[in-house]
C-alpha positions in Angstrom: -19.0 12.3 -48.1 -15.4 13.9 -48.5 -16.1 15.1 -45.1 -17.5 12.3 -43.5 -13.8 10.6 -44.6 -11.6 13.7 -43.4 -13.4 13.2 -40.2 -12.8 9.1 -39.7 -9.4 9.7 -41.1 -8.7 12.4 -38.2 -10.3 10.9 -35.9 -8.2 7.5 -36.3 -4.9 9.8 -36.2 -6.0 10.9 -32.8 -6.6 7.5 -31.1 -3.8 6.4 -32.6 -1.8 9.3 -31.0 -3.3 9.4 -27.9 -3.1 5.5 -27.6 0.7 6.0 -27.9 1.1 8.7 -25.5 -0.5 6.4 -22.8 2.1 3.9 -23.0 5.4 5.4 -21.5 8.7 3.6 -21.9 10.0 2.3 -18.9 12.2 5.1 -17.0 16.2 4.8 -16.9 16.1 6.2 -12.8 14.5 4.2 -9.7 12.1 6.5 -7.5 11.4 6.4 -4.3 8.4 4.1 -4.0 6.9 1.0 -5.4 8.1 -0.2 -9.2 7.6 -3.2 -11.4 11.4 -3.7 -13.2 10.0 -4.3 -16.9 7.2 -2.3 -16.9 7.8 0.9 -14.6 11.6 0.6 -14.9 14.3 -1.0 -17.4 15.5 -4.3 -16.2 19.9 -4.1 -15.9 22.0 -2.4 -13.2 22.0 -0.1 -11.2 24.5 2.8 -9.6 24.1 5.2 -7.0 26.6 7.5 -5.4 25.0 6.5 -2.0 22.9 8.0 0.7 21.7 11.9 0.0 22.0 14.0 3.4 18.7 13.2 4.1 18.7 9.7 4.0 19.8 9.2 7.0 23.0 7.8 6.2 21.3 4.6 4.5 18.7 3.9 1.6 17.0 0.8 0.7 15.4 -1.5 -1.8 12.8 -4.0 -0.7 11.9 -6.8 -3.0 8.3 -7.8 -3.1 6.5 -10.4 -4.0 4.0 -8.5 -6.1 2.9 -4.9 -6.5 0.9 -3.6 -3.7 2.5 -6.3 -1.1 3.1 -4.7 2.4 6.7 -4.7 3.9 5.6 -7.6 6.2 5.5 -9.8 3.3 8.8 -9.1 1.7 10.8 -11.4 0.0 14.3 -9.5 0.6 15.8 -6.3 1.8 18.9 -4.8 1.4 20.4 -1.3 3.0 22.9 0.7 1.1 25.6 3.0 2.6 27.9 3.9 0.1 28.4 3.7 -3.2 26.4 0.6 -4.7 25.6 -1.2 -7.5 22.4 -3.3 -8.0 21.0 -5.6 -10.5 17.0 -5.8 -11.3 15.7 -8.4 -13.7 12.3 -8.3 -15.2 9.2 -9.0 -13.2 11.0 -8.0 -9.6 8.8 -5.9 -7.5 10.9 -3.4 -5.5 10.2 -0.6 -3.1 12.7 1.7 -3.3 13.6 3.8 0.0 16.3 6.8 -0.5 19.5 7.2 -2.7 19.7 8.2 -6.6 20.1 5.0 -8.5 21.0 5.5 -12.3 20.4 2.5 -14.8 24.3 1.8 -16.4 
């Protein structure tokens, strides 16, 4: 019996560790690629320094109007050149094309 419990007890630990591993805090950083702001990323704003040397002078973030919408359906885009600022609120759906952005 004394095992039996050790075993249910550890067990339990484990799922309870492993269920909390799964579930990542949203990141502080934008990556290239397709994000929900609340769930992949923190909601606020945004800096970059601008473009990197290979982004082609420019970067950009597309504003879907859910995750895995294609660019044809986008709701807005804007291109960034310089240094930039940009605010994300929860639920917004972005593609994010070039540039380091940094949550402030």
């Amino acid at each position: 019996m004394y095992r039996t419990l050790v075993t249910v007890i550890a067990c339990g630990a484990l799922t309870a560790l492993a269920s909390g591993i799964a579930q990542a805090e949203p990141a502080s950083r934008l990556r290239e690629g397709m994000q929900v702001v609340g769930q992949d990323v923190v909601s606020g704003t945004y800096s970059t320094s601008g473009p990197r040397a290979d982004d082609y002078g420019a970067c950009f973030i597309e504003w879907l109007p859910y995750k895995g919408a294609r660019s044809s359906e986008l709701i807005d885009i804007q291109s960034y050149t310089g240094a930039s600022y940009v605010r994300l609120h929860d639920g917004d759906v972005i593609n994010v094309t070039g540039c380091v952005w940094i949550h402030e």
